[in-house]
C-alpha positions as CSV (number, residue, x, y, z in Angstrom):
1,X,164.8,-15.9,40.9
2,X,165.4,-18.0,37.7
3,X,164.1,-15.9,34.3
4,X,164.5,-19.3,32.8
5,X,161.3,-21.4,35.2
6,X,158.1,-20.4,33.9
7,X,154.9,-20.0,36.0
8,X,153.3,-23.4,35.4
9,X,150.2,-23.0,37.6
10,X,146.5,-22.2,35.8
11,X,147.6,-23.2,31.9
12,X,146.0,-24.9,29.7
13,X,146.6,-27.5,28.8
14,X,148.0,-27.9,32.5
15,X,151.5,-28.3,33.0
16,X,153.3,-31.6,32.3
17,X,155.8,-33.6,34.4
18,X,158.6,-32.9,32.2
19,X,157.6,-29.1,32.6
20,X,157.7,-29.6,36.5
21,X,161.1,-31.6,36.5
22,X,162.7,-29.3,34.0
23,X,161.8,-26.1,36.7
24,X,163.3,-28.1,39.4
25,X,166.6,-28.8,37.8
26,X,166.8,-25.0,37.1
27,X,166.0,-24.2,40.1
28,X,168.5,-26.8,42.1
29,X,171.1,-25.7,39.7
30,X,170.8,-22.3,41.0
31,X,170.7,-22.8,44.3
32,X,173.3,-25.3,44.2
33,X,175.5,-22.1,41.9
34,X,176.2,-25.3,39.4
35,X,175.1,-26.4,36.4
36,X,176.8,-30.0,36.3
37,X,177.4,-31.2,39.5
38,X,180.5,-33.1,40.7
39,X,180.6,-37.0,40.6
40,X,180.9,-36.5,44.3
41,X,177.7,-34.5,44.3
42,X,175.8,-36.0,41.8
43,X,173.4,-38.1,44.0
44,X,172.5,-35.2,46.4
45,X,171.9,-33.2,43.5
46,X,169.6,-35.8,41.6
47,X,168.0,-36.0,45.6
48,X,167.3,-32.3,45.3
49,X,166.1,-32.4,41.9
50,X,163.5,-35.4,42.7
51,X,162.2,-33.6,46.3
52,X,161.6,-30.3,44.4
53,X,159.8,-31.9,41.6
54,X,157.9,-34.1,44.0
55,X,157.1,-30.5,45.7
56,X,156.7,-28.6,43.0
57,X,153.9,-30.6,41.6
58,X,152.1,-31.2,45.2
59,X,151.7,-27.4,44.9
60,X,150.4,-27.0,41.2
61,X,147.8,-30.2,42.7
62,X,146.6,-28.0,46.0
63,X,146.8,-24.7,44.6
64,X,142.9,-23.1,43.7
65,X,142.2,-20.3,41.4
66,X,138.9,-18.8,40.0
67,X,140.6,-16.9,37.4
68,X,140.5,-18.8,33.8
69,X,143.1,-20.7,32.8
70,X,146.0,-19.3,30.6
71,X,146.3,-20.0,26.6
72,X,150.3,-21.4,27.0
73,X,150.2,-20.0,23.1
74,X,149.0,-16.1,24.3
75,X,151.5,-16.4,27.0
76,X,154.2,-17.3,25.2
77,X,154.2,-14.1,22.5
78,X,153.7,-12.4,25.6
79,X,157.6,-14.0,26.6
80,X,158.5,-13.3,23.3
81,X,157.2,-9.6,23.5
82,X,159.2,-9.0,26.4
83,X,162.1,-10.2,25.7
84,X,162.3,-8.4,22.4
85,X,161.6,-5.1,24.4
86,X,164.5,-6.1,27.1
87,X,166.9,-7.0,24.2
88,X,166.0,-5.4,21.4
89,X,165.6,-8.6,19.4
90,X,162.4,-9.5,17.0
């Protein structure tokens, strides 16, 4: 799947619409194997984009937990951890 969409269920603060739109445009963009779609395309594309959105946030709405939520800030020097391991970059 996409490195690039983050897990956006259980943060706090919870995860914004922007966050939620900007997953489903990664995600469409991958499954559609484009990252600018053709004019002729455009309006499926946008179609996709709004439908996996719309889903996307239904499930972050239904979804339960009992765990704690997650410090965004603590998970992100966790990213950044990582990906200075995998690249060797600080």
């Amino acid at each position: 799947m996409c490195r690039s969409i983050q897990n956006l269920n259980n943060l706090e603060p919870p995860a914004t619409s922007e966050e939620v739109a900007a997953a489903a445009l990664q995600y469409v963009r991958k499954v559609g194997g484009s990252t600018k779609p053709s004019q002729a395309n455009q309006a499926a594309f946008d179609k996709a984009v709004a439908a996996v959105a719309a889903a996307t946030q239904e499930l972050l709405d239904s979804l339960v937990t009992a765990a704690p939520p997650r410090d965004r800030e603590v998970e992100a020097a966790k990213a950044k951890a990582r990906s200075a391991e995998r690249f060797g970059n600080g």
